[in-house]
VOBA-1610 file (N, C-alpha, C; in pm, whole numbers, padded with zeros to 5 digits, always signed):
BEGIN
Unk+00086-00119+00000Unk+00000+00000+00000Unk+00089+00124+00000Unk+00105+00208-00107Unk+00151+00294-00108Unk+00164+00419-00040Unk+00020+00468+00019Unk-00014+00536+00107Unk+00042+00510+00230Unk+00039+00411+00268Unk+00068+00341+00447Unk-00028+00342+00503Unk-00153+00308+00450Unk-00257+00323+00507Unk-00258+00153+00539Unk-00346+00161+00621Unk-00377+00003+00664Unk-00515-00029+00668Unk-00505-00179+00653Unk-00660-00219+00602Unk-00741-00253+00662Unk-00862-00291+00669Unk-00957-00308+00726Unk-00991-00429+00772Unk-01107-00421+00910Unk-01170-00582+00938Unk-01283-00565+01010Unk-01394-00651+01000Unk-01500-00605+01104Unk-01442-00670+01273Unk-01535-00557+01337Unk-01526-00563+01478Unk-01643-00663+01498Unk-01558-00822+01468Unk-01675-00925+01511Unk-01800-00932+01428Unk-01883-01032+01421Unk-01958-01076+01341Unk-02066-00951+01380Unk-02079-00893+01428Unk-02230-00798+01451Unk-02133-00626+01474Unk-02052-00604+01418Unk-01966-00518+01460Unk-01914-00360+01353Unk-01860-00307+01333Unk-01835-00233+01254Unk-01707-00260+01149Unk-01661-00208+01072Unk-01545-00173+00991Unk-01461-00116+01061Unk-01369-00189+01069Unk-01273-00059+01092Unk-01095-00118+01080Unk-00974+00035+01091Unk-00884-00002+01068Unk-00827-00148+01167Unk-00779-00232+01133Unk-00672-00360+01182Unk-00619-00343+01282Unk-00565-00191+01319Unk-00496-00156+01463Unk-00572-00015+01499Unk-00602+00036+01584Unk-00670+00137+01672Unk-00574+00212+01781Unk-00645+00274+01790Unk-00538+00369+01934Unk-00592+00393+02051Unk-00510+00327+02164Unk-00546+00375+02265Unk-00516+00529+02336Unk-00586+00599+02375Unk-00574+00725+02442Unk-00536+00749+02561Unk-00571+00684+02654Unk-00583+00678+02781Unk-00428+00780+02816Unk-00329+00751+02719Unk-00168+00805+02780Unk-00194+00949+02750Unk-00312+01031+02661Unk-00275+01131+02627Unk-00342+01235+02744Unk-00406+01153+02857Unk-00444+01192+02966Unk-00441+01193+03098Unk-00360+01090+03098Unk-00376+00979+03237Unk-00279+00888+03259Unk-00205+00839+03329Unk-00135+00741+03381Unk-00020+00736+03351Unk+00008+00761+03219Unk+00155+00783+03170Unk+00257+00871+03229Unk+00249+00981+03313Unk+00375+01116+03366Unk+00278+01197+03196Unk+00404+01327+03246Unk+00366+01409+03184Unk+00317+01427+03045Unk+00185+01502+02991Unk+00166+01485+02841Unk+00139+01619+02794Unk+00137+01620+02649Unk+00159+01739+02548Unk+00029+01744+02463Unk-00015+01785+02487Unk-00161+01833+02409Unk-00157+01819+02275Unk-00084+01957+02227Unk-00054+01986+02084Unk-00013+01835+02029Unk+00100+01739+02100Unk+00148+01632+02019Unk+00059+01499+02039Unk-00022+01576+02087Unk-00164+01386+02104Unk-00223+01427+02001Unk-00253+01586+02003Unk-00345+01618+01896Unk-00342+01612+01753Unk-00164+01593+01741Unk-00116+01567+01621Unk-00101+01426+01626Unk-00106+01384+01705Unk-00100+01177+01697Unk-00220+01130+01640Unk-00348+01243+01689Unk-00487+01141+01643Unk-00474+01224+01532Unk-00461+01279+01440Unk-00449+01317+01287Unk-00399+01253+01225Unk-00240+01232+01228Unk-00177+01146+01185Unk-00213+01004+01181Unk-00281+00964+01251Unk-00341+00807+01304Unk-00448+00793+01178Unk-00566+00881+01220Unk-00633+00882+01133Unk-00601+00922+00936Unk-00480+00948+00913Unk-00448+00999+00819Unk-00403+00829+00754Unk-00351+00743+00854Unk-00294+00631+00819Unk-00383+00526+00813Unk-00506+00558+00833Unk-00595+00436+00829Unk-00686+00382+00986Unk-00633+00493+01078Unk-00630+00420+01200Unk-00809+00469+01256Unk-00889+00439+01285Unk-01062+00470+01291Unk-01097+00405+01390Unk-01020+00293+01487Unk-01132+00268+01596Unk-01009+00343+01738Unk-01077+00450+01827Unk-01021+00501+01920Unk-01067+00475+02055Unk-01009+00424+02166Unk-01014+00391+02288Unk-01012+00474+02359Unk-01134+00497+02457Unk-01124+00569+02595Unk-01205+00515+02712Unk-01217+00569+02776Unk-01337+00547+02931Unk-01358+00641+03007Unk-01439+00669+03092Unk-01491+00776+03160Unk-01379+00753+03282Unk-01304+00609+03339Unk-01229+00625+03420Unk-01090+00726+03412Unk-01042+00744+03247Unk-00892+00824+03209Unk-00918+00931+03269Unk-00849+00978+03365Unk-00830+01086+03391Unk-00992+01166+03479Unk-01020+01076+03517Unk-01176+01095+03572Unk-01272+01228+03445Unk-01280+01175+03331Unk-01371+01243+03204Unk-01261+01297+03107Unk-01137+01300+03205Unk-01052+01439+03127Unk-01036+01371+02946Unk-01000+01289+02962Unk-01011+01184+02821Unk-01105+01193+02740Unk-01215+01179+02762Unk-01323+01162+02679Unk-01367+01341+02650Unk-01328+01408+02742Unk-01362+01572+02716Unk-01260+01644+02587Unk-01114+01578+02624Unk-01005+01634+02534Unk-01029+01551+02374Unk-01073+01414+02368Unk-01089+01408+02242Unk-01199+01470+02122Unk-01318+01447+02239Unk-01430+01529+02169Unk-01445+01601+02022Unk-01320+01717+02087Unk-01320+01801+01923Unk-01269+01695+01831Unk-01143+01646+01802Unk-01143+01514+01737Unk-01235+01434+01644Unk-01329+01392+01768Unk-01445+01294+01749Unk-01547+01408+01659Unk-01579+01533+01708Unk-01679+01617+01647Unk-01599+01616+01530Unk-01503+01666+01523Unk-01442+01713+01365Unk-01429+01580+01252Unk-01408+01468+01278Unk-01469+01342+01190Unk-01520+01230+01256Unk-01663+01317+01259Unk-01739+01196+01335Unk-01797+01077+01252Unk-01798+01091+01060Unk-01794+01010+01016Unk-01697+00923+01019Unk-01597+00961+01010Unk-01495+00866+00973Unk-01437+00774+01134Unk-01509+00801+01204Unk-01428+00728+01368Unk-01514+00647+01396Unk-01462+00539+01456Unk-01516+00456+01567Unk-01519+00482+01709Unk-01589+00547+01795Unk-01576+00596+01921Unk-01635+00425+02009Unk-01518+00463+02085Unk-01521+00317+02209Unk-01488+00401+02351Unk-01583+00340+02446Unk-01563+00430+02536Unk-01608+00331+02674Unk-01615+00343+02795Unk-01611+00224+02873Unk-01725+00307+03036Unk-01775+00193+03104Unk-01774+00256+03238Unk-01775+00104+03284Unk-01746+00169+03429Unk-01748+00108+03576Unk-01684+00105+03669Unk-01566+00161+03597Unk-01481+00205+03716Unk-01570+00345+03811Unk-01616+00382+03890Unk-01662+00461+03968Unk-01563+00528+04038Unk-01528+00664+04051Unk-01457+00753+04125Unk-01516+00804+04201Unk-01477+00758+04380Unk-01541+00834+04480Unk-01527+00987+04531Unk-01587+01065+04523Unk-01580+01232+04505Unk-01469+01245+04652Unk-01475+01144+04753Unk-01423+01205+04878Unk-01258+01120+04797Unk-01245+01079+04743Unk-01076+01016+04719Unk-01063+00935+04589Unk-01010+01085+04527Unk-01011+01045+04339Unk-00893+00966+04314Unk-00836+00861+04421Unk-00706+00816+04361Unk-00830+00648+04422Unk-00902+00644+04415Unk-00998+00509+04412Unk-01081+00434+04255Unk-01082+00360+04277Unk-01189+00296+04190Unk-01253+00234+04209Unk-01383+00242+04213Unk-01479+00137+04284Unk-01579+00064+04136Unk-01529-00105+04139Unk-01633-00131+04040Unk-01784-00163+04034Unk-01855-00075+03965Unk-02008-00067+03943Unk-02111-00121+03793Unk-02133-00226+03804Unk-02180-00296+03697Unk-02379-00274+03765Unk-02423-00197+03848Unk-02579-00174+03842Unk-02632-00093+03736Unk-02717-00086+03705Unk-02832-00087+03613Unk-02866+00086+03630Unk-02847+00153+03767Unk-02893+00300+03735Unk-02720+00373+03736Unk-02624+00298+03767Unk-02502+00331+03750Unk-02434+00348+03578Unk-02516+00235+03541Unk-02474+00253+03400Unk-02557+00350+03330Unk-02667+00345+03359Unk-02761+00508+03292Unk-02639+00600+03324Unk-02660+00609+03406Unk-02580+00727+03473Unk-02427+00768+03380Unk-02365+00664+03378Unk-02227+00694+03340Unk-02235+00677+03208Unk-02335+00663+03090Unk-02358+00683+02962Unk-02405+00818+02936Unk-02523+00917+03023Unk-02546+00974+03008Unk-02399+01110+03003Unk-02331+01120+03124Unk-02156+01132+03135Unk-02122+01155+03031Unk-02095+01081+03016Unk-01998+00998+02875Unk-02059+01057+02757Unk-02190+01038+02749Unk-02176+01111+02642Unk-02218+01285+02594Unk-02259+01304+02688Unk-02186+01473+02704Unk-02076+01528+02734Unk-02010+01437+02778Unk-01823+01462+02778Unk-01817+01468+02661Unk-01842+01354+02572Unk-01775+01339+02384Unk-01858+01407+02299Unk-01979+01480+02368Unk-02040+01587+02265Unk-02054+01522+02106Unk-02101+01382+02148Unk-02181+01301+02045Unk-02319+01238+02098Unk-02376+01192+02005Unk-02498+01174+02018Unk-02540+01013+02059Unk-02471+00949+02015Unk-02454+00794+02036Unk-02299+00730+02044Unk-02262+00657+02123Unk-02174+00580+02135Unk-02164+00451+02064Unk-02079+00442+01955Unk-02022+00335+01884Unk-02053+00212+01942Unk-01934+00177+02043Unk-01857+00046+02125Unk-01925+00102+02237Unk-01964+00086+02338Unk-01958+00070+02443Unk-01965-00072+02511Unk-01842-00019+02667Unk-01804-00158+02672Unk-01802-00156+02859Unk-01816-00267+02925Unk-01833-00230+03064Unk-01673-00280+03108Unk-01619-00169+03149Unk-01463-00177+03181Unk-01414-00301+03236Unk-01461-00334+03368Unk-01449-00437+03480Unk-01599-00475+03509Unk-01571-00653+03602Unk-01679-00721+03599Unk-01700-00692+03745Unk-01805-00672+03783Unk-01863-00648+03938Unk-01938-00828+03960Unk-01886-00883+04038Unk-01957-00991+04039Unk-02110-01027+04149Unk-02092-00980+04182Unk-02193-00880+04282Unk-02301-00898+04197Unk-02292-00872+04117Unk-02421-00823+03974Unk-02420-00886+03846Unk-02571-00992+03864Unk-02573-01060+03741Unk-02521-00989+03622Unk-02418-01073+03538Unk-02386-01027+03419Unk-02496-00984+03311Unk-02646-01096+03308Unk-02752-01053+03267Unk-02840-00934+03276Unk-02809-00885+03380Unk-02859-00809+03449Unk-02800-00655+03374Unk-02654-00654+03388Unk-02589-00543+03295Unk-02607-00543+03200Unk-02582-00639+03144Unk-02614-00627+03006Unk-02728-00617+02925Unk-02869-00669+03005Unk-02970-00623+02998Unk-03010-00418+02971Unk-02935-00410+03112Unk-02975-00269+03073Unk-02809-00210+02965Unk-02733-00296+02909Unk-02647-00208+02814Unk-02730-00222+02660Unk-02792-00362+02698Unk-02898-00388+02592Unk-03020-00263+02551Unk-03065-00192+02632Unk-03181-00180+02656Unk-03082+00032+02596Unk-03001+00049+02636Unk-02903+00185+02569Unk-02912+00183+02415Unk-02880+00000+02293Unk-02887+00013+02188Unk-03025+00043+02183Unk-03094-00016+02223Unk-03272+00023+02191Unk-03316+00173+02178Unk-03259+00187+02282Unk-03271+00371+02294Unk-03183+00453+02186Unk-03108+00407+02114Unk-03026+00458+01993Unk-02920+00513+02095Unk-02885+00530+02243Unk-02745+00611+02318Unk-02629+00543+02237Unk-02627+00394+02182Unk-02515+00291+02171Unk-02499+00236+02068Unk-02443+00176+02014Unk-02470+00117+01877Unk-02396-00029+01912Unk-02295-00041+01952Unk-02252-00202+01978Unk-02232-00170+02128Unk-02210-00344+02167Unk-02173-00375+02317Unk-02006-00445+02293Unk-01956-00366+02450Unk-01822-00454+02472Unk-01838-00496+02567Unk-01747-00597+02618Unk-01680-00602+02708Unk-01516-00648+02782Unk-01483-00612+02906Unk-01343-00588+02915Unk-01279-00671+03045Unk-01210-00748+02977Unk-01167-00831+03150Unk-01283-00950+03144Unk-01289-01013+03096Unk-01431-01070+03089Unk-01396-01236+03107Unk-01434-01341+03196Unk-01441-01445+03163Unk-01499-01531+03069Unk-01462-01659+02970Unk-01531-01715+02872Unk-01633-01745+02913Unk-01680-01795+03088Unk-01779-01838+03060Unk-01914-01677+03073Unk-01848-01528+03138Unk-01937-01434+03173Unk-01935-01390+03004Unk-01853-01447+02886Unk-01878-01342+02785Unk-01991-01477+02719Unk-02023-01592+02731Unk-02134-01668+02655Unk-02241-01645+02733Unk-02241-01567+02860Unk-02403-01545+02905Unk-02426-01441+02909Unk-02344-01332+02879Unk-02361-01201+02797Unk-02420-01200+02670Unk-02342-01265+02559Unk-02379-01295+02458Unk-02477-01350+02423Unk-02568-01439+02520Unk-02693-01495+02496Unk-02814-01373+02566Unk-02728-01260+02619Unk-02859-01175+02619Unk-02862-01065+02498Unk-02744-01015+02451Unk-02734-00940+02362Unk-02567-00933+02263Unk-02603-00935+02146Unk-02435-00969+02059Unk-02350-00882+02154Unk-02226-00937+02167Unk-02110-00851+02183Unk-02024-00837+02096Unk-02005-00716+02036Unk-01885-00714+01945Unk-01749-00721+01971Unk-01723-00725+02093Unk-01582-00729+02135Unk-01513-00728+02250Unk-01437-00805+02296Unk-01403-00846+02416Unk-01279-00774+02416Unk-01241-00704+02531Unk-01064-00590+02527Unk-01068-00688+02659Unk-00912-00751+02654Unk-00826-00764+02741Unk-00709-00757+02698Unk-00588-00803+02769Unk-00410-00745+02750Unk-00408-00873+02739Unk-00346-00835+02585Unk-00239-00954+02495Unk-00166-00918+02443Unk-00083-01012+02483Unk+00113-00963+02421Unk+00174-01084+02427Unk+00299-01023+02389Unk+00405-01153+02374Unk+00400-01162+02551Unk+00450-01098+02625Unk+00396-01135+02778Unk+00283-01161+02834Unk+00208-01127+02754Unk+00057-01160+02880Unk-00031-01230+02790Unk-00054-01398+02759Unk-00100-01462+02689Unk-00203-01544+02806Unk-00250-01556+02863Unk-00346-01581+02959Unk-00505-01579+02899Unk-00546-01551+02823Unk-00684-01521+02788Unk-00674-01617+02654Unk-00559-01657+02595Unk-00544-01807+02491Unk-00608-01927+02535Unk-00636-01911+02644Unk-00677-02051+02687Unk-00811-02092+02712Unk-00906-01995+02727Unk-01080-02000+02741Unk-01109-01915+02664Unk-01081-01778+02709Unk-01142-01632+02621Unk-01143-01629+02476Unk-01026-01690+02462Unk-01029-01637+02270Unk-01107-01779+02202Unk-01079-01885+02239Unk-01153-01984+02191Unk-01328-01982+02161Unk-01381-01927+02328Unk-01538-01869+02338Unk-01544-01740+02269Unk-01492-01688+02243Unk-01488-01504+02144Unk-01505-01602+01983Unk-01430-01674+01937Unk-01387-01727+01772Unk-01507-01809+01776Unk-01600-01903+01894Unk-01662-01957+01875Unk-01813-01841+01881Unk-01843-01754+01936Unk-01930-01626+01912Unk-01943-01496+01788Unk-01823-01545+01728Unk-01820-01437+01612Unk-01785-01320+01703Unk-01685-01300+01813Unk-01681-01170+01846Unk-01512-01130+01835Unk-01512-01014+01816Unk-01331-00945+01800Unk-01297-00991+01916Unk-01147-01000+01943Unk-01079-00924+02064Unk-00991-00812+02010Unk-00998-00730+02144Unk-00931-00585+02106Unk-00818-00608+02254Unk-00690-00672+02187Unk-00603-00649+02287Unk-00530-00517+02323Unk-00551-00457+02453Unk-00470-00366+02509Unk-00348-00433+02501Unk-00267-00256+02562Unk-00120-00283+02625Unk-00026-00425+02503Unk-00086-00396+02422Unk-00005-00482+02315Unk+00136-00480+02329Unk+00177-00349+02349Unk+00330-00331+02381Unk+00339-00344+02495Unk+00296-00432+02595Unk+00352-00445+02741Unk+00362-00288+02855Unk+00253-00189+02767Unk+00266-00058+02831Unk+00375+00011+02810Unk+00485-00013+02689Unk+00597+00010+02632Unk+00677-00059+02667Unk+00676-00126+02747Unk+00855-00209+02840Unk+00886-00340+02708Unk+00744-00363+02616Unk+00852-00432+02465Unk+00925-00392+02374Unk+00900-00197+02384Unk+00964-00141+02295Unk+01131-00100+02352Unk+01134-00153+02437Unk+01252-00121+02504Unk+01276+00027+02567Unk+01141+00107+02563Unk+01158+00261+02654Unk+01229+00278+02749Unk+01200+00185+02806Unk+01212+00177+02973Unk+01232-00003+03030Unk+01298-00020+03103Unk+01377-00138+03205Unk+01341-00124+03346Unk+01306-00018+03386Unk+01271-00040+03542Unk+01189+00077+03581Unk+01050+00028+03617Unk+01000+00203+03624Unk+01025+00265+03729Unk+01092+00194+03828Unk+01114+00313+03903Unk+01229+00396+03889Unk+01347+00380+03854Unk+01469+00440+03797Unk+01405+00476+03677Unk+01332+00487+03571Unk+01311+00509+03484Unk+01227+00630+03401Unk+01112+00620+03510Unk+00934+00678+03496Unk+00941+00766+03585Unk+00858+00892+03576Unk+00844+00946+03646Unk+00742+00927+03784Unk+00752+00993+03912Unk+00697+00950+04008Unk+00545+00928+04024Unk+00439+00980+03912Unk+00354+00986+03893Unk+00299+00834+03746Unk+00377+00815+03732Unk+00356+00697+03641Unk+00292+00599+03682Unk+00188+00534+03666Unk+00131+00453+03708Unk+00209+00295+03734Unk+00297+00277+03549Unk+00359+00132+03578Unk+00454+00131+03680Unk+00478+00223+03781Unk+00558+00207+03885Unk+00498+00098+04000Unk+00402+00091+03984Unk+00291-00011+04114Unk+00312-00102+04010Unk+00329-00160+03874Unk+00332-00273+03877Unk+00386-00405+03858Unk+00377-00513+03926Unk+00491-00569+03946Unk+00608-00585+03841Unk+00560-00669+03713Unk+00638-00695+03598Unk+00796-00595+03589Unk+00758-00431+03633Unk+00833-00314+03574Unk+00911-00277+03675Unk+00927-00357+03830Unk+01031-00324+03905Unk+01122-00399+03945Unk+01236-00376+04058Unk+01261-00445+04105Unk+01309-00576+04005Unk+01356-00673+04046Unk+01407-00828+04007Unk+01332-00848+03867Unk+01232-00867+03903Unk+01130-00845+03819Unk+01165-00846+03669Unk+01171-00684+03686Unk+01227-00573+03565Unk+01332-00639+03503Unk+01433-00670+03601Unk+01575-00702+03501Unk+01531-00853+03443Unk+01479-00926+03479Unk+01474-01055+03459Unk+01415-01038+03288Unk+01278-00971+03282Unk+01222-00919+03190Unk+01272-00871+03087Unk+01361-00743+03165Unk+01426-00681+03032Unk+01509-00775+02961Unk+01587-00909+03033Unk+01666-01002+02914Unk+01546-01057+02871Unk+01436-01079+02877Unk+01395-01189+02751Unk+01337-01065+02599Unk+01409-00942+02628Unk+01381-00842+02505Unk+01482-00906+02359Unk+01596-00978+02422Unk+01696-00978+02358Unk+01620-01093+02242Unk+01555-01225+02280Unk+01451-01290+02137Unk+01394-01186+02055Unk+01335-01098+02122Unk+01229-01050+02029Unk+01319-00923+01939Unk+01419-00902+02011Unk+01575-00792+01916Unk+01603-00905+01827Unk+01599-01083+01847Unk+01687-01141+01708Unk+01566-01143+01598Unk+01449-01163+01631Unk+01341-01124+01493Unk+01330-00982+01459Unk+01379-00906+01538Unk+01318-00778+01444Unk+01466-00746+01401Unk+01606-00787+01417Unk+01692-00761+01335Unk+01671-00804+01250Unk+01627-00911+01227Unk+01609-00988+01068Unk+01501-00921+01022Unk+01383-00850+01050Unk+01293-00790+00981Unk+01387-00610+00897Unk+01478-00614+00997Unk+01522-00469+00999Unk+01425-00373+01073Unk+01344-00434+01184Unk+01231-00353+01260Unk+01254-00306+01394Unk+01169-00240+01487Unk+01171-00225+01653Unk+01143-00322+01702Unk+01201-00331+01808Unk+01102-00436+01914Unk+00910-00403+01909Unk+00915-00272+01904Unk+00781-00295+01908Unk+00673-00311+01797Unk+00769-00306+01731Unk+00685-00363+01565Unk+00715-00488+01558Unk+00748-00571+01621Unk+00768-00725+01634Unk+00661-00765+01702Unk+00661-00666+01804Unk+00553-00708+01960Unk+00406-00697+01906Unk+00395-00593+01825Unk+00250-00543+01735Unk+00249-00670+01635Unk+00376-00668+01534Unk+00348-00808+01437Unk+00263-00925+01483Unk+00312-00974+01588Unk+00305-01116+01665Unk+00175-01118+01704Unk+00121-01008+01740Unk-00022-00964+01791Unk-00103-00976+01706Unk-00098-00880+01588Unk-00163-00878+01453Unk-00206-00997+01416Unk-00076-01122+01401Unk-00082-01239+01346Unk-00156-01349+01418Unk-00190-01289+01512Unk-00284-01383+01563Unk-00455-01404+01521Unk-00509-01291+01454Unk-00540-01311+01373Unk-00596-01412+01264Unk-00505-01448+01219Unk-00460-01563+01163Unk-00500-01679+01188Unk-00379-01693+01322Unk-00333-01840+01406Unk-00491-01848+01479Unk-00507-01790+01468Unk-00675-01821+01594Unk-00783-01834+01532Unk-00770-01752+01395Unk-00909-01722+01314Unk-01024-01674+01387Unk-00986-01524+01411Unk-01085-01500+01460Unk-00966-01314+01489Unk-01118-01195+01468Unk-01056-01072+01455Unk-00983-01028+01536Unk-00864-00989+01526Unk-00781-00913+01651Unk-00752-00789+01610Unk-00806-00695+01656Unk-00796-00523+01635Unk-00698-00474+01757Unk-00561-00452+01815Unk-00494-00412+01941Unk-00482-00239+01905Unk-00491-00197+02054Unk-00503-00078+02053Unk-00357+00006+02120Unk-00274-00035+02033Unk-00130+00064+02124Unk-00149+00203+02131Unk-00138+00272+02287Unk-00138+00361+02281Unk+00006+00431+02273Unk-00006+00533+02178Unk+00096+00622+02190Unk+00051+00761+02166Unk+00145+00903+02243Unk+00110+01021+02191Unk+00229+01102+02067Unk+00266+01039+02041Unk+00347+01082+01907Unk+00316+01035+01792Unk+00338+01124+01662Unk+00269+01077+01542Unk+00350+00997+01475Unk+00521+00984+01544Unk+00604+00917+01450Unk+00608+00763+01526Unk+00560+00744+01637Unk+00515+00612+01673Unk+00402+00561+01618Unk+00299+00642+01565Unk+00167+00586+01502Unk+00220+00510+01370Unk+00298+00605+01316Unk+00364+00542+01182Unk+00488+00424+01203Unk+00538+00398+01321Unk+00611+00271+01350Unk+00512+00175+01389Unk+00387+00219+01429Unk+00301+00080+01469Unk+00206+00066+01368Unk+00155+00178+01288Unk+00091+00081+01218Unk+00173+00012+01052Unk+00312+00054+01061Unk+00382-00004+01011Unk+00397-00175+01029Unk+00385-00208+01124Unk+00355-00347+01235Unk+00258-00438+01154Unk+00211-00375+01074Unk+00052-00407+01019Unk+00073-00512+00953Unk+00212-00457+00852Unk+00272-00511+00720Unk+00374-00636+00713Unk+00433-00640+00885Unk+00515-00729+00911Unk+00427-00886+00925Unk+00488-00991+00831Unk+00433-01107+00892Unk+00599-01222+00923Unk+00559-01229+01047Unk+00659-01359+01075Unk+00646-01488+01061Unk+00763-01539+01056Unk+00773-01694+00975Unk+00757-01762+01133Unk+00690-01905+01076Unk+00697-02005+01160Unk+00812-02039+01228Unk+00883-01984+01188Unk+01014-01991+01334Unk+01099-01873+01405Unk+01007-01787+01324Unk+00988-01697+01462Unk+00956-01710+01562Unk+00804-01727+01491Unk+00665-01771+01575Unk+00716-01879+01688Unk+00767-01929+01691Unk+00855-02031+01764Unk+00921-02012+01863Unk+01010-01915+01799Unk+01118-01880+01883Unk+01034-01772+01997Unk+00951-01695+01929Unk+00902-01570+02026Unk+00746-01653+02137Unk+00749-01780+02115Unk+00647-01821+02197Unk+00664-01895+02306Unk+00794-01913+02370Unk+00809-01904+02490Unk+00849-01826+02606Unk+00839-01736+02548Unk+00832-01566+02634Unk+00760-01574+02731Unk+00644-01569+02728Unk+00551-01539+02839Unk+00547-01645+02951Unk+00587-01746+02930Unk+00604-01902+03038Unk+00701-01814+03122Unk+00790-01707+03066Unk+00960-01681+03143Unk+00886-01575+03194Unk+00793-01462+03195Unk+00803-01365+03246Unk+00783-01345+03418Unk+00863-01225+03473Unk+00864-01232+03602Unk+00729-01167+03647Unk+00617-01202+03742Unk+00540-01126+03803Unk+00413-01083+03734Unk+00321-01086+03819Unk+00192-01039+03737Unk+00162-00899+03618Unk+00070-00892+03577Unk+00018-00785+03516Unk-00003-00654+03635Unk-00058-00693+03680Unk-00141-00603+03813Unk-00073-00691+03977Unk-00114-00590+04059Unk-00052-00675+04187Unk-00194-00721+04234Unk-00298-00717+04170Unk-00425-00755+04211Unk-00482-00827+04095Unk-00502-00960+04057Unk-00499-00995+03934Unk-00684-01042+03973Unk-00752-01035+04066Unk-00850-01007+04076Unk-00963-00956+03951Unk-00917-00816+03899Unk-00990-00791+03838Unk-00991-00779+03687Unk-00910-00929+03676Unk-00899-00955+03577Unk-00956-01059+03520Unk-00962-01112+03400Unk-01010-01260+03379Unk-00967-01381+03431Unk-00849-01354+03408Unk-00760-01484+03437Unk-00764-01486+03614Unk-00783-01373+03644Unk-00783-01427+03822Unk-00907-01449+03837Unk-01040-01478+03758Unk-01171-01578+03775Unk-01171-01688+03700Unk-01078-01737+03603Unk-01121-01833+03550Unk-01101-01952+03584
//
């Protein structure tokens, strides 16, 4: 493709069009240390200039600040975008460094209505319920996320963190187009129930943190020597401490395939992702976030890379080696219910 544009796939059998790789936002607001306005603002242009149409946020980034700063964005080509946007994380007004998860029925009115006067659109694309409250029939949510498309607020359902067996009794109340959890060459955990029940539903997965939150691109080795004090990957385990170093050598496999590609580590880490795809049969759309426009053009460069079966080989015992969880609370994740 001459352009560098990249191509298309539906989001799951009941789902939309859209570009192969997407962008996550969340860094151009939230969690990452310090950010630059002007150069996010030139990241989602550039993104979109390359093909890139499905964009990630939640009402949790930055408690709205996310979904308020893209807006103009979203208003200025609201044809051409896929808006994905999330609730349940709940922020308690007395201590905004909390998250409380809320999967009830007047909570989710509530945080759609939010949401979508933050994005100063009229309906929401994707919507997807961030985290699972177990507390609260899954039927039950999804009933009333069901009951948002009816009302025209929504147009598809997600969901995020999700167990195989909570995404087939979701799915038997209303289609889901897409399941987001973190897949990477490190965090392969959701291969084993999730993607099998997703390929057997006709639904995408949209892996986050594709790049390991950058630590595959080789940015950074230890966040605390590394990141600033406000960085979130400093709490988590993988990125400190023993951990970290153990980690940072298994970069050196994924440096002998992308020398032979002549690529980054993290266009290896995106390749491998992409190609799953493939190996699974069944849609994989990953959402790397970055706020620079010359990383948009190294990842969705990623698009174009396909690796040989002995790559594939070589780079698939990575994740058996890695040190330490995703989260220090793996709770609210899939894999710590399944």
């Amino acid at each position: 493709m001459t352009d560098g544009r990249i191509t298309t796939a539906k989001l799951g059998d009941n789902g939309p069009e859209v570009g192969v790789q997407g962008l996550g936002c969340m860094g151009m607001s939230f969690a990452y240390g310090p950010v630059d306005a002007d150069a996010s603002r030139a990241t989602l242009e550039r993104a979109l200039e390359l093909g890139v149409t499905f964009y990630d946020t939640a009402d949790a980034y930055g408690a709205g600040e996310n979904e308020r700063f893209l807006s103009p964005f979203f208003k200025a080509h609201r044809d051409e975008v896929v808006i994905a946007t999330k609730f349940a994380l709940s922020i308690p007004a007395d201590d905004p460094t909390r998250r409380v998860i809320r999967n009830d029925p007047p909570y989710i009115r509530q945080a759609v209505e939010e949401s979508l006067k933050r994005l100063d659109v009229d309906v929401i694309d994707l919507y997807y319920m961030h985290r699972r409250d177990v507390n609260v029939p899954i039927e039950e949510s999804v009933g009333t996320m069901a009951d948002l498309v009816r009302e025209g607020k929504v147009k598809h359902l997600g969901l995020s963190e999700v167990t195989a067996d909570e995404l087939r009794a979701a799915h038997a109340v209303h289609p889901i187009a897409a399941v987001q959890s973190e897949w990477s060459l490190f965090s392969r955990d959701i291969e084993t129930y999730v993607v099998p029940a997703a390929r057997d539903l006709g639904v995408a997965l949209v892996p986050y943190s594709p790049l390991g939150r950058g630590f595959l691109t080789g940015s950074f080795t230890n966040a605390e020597q590394d990141l600033t004090p406000d960085d979130f990957r400093r709490q988590q385990p993988r990125f400190t401490g023993e951990n970290a170093t153990a980690n940072a050598a298994l970069l050196e496999l994924i440096r002998t395939v992308a020398d032979a590609h002549g690529a980054s580590l993290g266009q290896i880490a995106l390749a491998w992702v992409q190609q799953q795809a493939t190996i699974r049969d069944l849609p994989v759309i990953p959402i790397p976030g970055t706020r620079k426009p010359s990383r948009v053009e190294e990842n969705t460069a990623a698009t174009r890379i396909i690796l040989t079966e002995e790559q594939l080989d070589l780079l698939d015992g990575i994740a058996a080696q890695v040190a330490g969880n995703r989260y220090a609370d793996m709770a609210f994740t899939s894999a710590g219910r399944e």
